[in-house]
KOLLUM-473732 format. One line per field, with one value per atom (N, C-alpha, C, O): residue number from 1; x negated, y negated, z. Coordinates in steps of 0.02 Angstrom, whole numbers. Layout:
k: c(NUM|...) .
xx: c(X|...) .
yy: c(Y|...) .
zz: c(Z|...) .
END
This chain:
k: c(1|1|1|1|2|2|2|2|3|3|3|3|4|4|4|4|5|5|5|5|6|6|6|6|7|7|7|7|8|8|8|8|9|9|9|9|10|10|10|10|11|11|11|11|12|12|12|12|13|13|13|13|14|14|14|14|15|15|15|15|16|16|16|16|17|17|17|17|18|18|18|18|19|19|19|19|20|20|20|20|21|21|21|21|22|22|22|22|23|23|23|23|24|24|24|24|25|25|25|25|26|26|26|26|27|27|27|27|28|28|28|28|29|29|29|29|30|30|30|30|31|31|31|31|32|32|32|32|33|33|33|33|34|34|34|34|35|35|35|35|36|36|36|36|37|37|37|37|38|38|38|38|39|39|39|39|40|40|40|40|41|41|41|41|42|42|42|42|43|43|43|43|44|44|44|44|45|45|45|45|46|46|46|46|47|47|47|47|48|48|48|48|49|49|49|49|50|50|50|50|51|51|51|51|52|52|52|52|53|53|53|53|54|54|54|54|55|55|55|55|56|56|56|56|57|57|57|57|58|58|58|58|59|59|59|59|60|60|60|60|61|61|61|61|62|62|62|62|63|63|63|63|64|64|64|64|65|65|65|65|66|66|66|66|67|67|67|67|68|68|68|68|69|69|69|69|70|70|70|70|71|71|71|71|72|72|72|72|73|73|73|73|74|74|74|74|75|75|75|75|76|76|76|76|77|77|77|77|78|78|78|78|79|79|79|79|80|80|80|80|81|81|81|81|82|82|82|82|83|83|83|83|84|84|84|84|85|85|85|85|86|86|86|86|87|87|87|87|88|88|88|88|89|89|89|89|90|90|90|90|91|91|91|91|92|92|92|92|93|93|93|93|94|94|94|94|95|95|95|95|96|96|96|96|97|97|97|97|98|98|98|98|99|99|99|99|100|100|100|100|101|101|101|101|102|102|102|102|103|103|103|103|104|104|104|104|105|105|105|105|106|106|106|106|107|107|107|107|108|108|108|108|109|109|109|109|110|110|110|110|111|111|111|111|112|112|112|112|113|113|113|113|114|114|114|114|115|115|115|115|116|116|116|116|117|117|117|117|118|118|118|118|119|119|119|119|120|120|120|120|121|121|121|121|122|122|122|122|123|123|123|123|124|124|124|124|125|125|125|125|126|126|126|126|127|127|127|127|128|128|128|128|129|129|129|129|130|130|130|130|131|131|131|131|132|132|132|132|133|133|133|133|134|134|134|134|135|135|135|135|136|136|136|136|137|137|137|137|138|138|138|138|139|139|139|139|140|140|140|140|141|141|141|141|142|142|142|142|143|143|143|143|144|144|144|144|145|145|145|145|146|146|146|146|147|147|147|147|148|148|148|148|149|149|149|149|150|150|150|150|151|151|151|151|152|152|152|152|153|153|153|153|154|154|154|154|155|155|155|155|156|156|156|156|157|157|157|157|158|158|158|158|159|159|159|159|160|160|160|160|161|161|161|161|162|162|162|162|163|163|163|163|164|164|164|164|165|165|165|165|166|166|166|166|167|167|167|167|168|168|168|168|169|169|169|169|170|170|170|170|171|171|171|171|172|172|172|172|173|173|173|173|174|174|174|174|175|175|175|175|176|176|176|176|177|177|177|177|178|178|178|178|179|179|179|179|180|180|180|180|181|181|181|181|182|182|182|182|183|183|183|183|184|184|184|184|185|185|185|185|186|186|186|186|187|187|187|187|188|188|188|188|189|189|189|189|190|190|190|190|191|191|191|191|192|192|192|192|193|193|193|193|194|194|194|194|195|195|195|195|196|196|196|196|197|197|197|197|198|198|198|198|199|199|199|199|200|200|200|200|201|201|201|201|202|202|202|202|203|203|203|203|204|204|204|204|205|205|205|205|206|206|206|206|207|207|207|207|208|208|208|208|209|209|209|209|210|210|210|210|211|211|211|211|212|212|212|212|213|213|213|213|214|214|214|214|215|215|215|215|216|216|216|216|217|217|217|217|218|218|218|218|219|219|219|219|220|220|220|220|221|221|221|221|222|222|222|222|223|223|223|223|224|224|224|224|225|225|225|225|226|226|226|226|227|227|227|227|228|228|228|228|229|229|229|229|230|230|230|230|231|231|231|231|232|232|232|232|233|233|233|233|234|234|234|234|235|235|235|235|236|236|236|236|237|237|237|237|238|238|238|238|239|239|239|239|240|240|240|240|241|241|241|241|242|242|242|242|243|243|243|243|244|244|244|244|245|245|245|245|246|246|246|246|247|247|247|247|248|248|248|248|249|249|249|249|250|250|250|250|251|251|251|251) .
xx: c(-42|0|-44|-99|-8|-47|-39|17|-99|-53|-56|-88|-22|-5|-31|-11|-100|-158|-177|-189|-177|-181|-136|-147|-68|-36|-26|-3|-48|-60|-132|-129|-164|-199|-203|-249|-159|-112|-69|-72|-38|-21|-64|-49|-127|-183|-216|-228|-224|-240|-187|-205|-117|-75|-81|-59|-107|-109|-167|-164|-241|-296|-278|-296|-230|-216|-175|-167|-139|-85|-135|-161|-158|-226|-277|-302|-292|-366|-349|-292|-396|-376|-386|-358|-456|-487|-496|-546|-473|-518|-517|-472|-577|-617|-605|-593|-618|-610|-680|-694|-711|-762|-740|-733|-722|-689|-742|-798|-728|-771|-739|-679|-756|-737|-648|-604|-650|-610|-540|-480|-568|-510|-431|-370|-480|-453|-454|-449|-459|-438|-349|-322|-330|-265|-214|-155|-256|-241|-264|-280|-267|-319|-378|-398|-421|-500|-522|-499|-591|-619|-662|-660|-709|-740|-822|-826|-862|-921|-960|-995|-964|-1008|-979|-1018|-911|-883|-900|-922|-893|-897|-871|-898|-806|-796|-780|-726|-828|-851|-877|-893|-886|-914|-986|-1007|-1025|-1093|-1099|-1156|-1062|-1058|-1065|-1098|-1020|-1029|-1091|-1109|-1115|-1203|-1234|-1266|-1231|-1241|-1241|-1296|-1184|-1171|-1224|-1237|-1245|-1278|-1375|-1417|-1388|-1435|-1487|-1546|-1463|-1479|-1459|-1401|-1501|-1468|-1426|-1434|-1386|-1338|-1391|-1396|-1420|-1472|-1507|-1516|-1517|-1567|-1514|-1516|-1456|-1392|-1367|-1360|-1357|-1334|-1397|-1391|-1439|-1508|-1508|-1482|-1534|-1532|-1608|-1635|-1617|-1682|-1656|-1669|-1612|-1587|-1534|-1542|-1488|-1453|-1504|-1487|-1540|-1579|-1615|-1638|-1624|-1672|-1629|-1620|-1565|-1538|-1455|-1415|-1442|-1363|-1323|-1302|-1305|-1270|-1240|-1181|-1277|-1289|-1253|-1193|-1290|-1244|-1166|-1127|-1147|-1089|-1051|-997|-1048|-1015|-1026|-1011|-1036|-1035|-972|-919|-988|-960|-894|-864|-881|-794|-776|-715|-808|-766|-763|-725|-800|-787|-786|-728|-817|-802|-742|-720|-713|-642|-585|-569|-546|-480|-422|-401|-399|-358|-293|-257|-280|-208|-194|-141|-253|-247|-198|-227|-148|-108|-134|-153|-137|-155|-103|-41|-137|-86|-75|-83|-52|-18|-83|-78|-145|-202|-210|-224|-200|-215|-168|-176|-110|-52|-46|-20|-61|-62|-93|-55|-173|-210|-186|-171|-160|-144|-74|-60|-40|9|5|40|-67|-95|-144|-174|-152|-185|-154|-186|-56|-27|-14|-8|-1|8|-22|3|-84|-158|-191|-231|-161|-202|-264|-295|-272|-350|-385|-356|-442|-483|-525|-538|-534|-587|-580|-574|-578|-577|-651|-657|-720|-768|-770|-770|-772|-767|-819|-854|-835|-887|-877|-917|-797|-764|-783|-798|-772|-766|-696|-681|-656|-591|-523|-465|-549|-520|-437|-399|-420|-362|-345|-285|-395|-370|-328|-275|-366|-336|-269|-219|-285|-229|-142|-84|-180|-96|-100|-58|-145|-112|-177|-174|-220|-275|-300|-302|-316|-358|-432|-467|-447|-529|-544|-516|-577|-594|-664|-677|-721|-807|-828|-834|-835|-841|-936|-978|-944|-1036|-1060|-1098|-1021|-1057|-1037|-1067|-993|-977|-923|-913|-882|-820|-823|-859|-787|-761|-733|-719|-711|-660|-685|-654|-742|-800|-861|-901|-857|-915|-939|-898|-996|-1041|-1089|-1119|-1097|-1143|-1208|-1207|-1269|-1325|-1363|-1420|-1336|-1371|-1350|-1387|-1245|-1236|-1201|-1184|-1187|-1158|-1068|-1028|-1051|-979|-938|-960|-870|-865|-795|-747|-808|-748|-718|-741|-649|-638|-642|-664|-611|-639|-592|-600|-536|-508|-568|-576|-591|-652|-698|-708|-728|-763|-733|-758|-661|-656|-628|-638|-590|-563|-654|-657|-710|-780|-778|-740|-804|-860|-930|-948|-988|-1040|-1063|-1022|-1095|-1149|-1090|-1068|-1071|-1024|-1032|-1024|-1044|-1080|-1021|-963|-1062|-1019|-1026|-1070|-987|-1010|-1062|-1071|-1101|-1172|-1233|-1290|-1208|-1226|-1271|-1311|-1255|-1279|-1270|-1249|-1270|-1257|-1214|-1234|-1140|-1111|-1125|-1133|-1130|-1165|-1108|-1091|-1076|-1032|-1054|-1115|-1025|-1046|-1035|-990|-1082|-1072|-1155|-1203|-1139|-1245|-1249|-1226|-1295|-1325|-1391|-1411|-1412|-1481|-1536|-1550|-1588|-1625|-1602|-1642|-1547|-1524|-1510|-1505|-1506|-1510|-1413|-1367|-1414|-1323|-1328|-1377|-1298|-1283|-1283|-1240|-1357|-1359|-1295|-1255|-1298|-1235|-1142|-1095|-1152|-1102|-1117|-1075|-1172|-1200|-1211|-1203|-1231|-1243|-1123|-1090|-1113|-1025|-1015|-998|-1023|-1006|-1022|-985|-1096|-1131|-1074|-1057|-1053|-1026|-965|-934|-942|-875|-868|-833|-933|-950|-944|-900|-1003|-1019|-962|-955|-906|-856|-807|-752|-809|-755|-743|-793|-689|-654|-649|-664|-634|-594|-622|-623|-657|-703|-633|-605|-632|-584|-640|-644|-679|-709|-668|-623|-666|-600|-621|-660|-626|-633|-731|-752|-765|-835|-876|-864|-915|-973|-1013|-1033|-1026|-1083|-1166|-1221|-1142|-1212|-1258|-1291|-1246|-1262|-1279|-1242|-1341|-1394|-1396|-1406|-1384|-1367|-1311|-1305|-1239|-1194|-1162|-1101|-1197|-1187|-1221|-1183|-1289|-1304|-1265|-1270|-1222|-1179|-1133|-1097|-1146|-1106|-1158|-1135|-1218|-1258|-1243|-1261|-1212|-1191|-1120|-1100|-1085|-1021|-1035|-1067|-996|-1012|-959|-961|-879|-853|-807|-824|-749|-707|-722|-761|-664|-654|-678|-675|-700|-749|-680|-652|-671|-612|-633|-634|-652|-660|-592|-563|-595|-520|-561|-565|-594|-619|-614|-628|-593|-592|-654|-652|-705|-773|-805|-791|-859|-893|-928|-942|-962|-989|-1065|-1078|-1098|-1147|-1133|-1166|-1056|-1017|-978|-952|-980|-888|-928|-904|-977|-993|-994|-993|-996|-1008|-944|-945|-874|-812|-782|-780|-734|-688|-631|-608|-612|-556|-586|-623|-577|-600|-532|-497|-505|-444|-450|-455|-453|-476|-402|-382|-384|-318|-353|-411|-274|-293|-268|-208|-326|-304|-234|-201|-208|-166|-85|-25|-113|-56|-52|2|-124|-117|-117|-100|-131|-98|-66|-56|13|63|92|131|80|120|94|134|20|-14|56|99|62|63|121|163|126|177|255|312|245|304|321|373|286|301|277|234|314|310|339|320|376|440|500|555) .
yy: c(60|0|-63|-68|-112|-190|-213|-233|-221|-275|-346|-369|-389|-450|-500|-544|-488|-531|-542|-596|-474|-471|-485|-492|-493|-533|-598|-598|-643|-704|-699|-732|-672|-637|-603|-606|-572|-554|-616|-632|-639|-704|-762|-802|-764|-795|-740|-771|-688|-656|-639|-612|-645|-675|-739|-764|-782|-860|-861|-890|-812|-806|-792|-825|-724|-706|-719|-686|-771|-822|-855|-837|-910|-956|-924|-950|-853|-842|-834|-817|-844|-817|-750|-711|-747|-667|-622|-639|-584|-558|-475|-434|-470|-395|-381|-421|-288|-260|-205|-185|-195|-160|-129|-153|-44|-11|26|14|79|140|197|200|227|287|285|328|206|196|183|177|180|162|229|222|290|343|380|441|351|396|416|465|349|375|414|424|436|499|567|613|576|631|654|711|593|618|567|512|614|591|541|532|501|459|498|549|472|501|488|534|428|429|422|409|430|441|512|561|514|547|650|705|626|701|674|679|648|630|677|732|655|714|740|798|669|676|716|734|727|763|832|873|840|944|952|1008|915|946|974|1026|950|1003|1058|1085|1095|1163|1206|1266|1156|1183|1180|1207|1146|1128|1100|1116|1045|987|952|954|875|816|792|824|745|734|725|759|684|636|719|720|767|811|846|853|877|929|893|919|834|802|775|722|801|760|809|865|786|825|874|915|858|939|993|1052|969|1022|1055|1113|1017|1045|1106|1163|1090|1119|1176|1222|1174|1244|1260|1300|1249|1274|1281|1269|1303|1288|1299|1251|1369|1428|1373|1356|1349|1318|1258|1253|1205|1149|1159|1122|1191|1229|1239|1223|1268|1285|1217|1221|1195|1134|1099|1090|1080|1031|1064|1025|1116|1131|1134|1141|1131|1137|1068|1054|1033|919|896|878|884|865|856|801|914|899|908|956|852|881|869|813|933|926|898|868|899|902|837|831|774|708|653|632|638|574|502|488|449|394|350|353|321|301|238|230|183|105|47|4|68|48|46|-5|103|117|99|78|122|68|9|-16|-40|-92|-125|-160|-125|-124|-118|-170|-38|-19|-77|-87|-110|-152|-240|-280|-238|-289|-292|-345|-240|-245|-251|-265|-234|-246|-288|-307|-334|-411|-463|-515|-437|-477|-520|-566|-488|-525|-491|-506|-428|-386|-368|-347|-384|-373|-309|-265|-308|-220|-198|-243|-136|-81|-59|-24|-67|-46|1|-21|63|119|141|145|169|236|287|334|285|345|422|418|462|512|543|584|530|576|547|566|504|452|446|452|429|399|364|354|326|241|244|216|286|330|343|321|393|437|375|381|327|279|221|176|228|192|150|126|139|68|117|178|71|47|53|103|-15|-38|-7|-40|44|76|100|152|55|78|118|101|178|236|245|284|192|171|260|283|298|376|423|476|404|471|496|471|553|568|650|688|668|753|778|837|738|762|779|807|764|770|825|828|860|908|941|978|928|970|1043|1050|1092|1119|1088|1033|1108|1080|1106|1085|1161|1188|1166|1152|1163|1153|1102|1085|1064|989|1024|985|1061|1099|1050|1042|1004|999|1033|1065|1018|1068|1004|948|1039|981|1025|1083|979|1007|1058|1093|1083|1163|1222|1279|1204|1253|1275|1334|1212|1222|1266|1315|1240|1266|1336|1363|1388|1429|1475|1534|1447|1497|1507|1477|1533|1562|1568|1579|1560|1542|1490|1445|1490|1446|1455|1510|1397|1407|1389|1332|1428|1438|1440|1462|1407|1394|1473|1514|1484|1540|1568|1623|1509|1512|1534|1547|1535|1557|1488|1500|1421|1363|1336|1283|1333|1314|1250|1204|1250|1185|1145|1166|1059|1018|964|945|938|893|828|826|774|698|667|626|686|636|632|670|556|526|531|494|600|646|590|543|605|558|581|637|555|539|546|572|531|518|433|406|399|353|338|378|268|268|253|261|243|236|163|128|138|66|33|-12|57|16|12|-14|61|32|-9|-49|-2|-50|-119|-167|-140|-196|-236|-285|-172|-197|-217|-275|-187|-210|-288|-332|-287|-346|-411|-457|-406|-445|-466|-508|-421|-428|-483|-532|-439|-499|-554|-594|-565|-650|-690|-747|-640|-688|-687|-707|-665|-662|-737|-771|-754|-812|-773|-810|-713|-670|-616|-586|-592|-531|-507|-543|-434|-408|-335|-289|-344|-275|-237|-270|-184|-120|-89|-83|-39|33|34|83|-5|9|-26|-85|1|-21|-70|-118|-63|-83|-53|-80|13|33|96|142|79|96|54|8|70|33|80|141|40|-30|-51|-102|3|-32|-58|-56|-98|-125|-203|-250|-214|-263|-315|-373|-242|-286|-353|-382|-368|-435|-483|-533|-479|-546|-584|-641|-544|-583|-612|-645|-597|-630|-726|-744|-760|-836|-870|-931|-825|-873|-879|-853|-917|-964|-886|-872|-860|-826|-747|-715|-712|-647|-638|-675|-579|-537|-470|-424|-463|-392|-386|-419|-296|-265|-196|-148|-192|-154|-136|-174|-73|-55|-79|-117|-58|-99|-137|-158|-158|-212|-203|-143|-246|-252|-292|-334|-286|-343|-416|-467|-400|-474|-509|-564|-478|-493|-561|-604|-578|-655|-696|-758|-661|-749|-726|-731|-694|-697|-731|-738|-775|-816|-794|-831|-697|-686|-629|-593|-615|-535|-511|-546|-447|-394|-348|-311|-322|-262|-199|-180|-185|-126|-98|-102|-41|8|-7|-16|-11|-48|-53|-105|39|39|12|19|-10|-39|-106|-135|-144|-216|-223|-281|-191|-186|-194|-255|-135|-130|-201|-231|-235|-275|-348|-385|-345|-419|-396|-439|-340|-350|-305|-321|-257|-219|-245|-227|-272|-275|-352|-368|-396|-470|-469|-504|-421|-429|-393|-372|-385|-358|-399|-374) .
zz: c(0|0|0|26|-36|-15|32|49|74|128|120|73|165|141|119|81|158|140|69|44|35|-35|-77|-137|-43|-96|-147|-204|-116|-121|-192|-244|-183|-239|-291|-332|-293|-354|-387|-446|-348|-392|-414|-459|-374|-417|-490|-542|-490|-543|-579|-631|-572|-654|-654|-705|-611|-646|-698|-753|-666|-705|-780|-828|-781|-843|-883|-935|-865|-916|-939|-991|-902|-952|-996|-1045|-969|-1019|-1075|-1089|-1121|-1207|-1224|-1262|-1167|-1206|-1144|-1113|-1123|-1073|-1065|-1071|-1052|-1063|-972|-927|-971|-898|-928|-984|-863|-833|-783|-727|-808|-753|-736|-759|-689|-647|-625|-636|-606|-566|-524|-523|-492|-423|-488|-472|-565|-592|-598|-599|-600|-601|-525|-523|-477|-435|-406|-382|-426|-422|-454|-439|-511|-563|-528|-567|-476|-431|-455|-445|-501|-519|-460|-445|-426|-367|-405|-466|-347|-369|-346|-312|-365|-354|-299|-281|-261|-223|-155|-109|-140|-85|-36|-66|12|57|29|36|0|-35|-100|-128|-121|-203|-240|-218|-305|-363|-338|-336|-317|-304|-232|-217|-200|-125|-137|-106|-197|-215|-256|-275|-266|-278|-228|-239|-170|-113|-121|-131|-120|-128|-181|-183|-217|-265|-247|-284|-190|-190|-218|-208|-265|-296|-290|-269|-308|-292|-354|-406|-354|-436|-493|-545|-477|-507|-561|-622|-521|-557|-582|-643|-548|-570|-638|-693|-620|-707|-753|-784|-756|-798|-868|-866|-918|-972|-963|-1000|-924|-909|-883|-895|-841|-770|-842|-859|-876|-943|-977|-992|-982|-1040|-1007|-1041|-920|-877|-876|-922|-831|-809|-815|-770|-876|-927|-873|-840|-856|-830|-770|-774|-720|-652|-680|-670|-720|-765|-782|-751|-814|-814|-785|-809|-718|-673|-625|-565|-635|-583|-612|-582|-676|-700|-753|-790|-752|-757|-710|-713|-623|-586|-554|-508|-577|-518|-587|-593|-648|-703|-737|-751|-753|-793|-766|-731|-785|-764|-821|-836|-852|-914|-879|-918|-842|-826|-789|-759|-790|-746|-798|-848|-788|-818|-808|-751|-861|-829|-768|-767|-730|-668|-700|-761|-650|-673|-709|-753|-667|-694|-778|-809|-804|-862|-923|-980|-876|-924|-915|-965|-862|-862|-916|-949|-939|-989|-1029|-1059|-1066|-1110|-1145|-1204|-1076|-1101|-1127|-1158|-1088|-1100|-1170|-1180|-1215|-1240|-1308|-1359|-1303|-1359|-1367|-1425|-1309|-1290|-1335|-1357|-1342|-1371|-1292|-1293|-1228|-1185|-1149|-1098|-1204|-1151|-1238|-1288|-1228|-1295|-1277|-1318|-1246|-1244|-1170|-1128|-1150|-1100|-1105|-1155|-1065|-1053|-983|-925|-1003|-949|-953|-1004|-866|-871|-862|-861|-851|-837|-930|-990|-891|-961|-954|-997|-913|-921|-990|-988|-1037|-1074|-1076|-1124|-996|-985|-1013|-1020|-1043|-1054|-1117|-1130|-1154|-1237|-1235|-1262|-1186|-1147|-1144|-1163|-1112|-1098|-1165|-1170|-1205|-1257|-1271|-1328|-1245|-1253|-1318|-1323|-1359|-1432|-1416|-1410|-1410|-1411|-1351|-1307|-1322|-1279|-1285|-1316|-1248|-1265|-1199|-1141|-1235|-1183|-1160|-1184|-1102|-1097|-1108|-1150|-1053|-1022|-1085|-1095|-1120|-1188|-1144|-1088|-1172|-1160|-1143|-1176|-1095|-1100|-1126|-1116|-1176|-1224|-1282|-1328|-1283|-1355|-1344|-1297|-1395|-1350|-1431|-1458|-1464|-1502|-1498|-1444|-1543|-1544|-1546|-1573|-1522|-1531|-1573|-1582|-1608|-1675|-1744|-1791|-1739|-1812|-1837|-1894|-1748|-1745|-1741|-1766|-1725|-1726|-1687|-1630|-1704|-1641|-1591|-1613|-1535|-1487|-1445|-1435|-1423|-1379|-1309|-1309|-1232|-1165|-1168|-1118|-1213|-1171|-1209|-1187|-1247|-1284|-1224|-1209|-1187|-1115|-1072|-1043|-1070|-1009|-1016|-962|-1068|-1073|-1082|-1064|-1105|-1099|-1030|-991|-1020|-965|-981|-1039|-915|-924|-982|-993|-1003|-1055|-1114|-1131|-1141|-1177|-1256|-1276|-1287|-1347|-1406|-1403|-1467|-1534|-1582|-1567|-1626|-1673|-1704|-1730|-1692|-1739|-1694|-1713|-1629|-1577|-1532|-1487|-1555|-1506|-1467|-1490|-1393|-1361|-1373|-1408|-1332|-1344|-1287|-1230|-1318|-1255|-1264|-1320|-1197|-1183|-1217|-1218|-1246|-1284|-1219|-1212|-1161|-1100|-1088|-1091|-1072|-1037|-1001|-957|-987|-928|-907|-941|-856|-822|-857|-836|-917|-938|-992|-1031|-1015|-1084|-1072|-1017|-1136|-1143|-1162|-1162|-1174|-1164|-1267|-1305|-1274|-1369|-1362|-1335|-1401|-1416|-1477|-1463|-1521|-1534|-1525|-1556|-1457|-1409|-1355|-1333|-1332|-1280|-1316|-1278|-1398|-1398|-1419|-1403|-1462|-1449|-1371|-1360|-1333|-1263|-1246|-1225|-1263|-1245|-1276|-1239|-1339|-1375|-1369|-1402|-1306|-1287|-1226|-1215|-1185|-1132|-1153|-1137|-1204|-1227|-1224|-1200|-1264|-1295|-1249|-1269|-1180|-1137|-1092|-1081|-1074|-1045|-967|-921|-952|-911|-922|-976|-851|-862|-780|-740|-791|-731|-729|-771|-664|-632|-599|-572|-590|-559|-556|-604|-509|-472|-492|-521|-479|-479|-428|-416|-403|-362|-390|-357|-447|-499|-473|-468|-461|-450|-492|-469|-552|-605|-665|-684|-698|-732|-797|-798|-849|-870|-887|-921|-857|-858|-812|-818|-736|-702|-741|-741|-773|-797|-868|-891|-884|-927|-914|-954|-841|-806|-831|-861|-826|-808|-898|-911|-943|-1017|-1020|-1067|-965|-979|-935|-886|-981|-949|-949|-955|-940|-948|-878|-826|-886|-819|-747|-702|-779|-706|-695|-747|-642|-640|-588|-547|-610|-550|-527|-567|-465|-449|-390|-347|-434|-397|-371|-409|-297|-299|-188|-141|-190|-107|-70|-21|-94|-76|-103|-159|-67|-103|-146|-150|-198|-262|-272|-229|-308|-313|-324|-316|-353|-403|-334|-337|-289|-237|-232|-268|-199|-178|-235|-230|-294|-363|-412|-474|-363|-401|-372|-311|-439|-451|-387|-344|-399|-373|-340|-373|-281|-232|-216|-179|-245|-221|-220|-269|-127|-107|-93|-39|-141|-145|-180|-198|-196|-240|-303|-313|-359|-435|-461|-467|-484|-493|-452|-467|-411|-357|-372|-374|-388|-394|-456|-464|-528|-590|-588|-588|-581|-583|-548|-585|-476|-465|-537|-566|-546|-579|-646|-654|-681|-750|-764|-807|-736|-770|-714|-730|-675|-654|-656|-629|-683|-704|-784|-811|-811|-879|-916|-971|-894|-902|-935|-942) .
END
């Protein structure tokens, strides 16, 4: 629930978003949790069940630990990785409603579960790559995530190549010409809206320092690197303060 304090804030962020012309969102993890995908660095987060495995995330998701150790990769990640069966919540349609509007120009996620698709958003720059996309690494085949998940073990194409998820594992690099589209979105933004992220991830936490314009909104349970040099600070749960900013005064 909102409490009251935060109300009064919500009606400053539909005042934000009547005036802006253009404005772009930088979501995270916290954007989809109310779809029941966990967030990662919480307490019983994605990054918490690496434990079990006795690695840290950092090495369990790296494209080496992929490449020693498939079998182990695998089973980690059909079981905290995907979830076929997650709906987008008010968050995602909110966007998605704003974006027919002409009042949201791009959806920059790091999420991979592509909700945003899912409730209708268009321009959607996926920084981490998607679970929904998944190649052979021998003949370029591609599969989507029920291919993953109906294999068992190491889940291999016909040709006999290992299939590898289109998601940026740790020492993979992110896809420069979505990172420089991103950049360009920043530039040209009036209205930047942060949601469900920490910003503690590099380099798509640095994609802020290119946006220059009026107002910076973070909608986030905790704090941020941005909370002290934003316009607007709203600490709920997104889809709660979506739904009241946009889908329920726009109607």
């Amino acid at each position: 629930m909102i409490n009251s304090s935060e109300i009064s804030k919500i009606e400053e962020l539909r005042k934000i978003l009547a005036r802006s012309g253009r404005t772009v969102f930088l979501g995270g993890a916290g954007t989809s949790t109310e779809s029941g995908i966990p967030d990662f660095r919480s307490n019983d987060g994605v990054f918490a069940a690496t434990r079990d495995y006795g690695f840290p995330p950092e090495t369990l998701l790296s494209r080496s630990f992929f490449l020693k150790h498939t079998e182990i990769f695998f089973d980690y990640y059909r079981k905290f990785l995907l979830y076929p069966d997650a709906q987008p919540n008010d968050c995602h349609r909110a966007l998605a409603k704003m974006e027919r509007e002409g009042a949201l120009a791009a959806v920059i996620t790091q999420n991979i579960d592509g909700l945003h698709q899912k409730a209708g958003s268009k321009t959607v720059l996926e920084l981490h790559g998607s679970a929904h996309r998944n190649h052979c690494m021998r003949c370029n085949r591609a599969f989507n995530m029920r291919d993953i998940l109906d294999k068992t073990g190491i889940p291999t194409c016909g040709c006999g190549g290992v299939i590898k998820p289109d998601v940026v594992l740790y020492e993979e690099p992110l896809n420069e010409k979505l990172l420089q589209n991103a950049v360009a979105h920043m530039h040209k933004a009036d209205t930047l809206i942060i949601g469900g992220t920490a910003l503690a991830v590099y380099p798509a936490a640095g994609l802020v320092d290119y946006f220059h314009g009026r107002d910076l909104v973070v909608i986030n349970l905790g704090k941020t690197s941005r909370t002290g040099s934003a316009t607007l600070t709203i600490s709920a749960p997104i889809g709660e303060v979506m739904r009241t900013a946009v889908l329920e005064s726009r109607r």
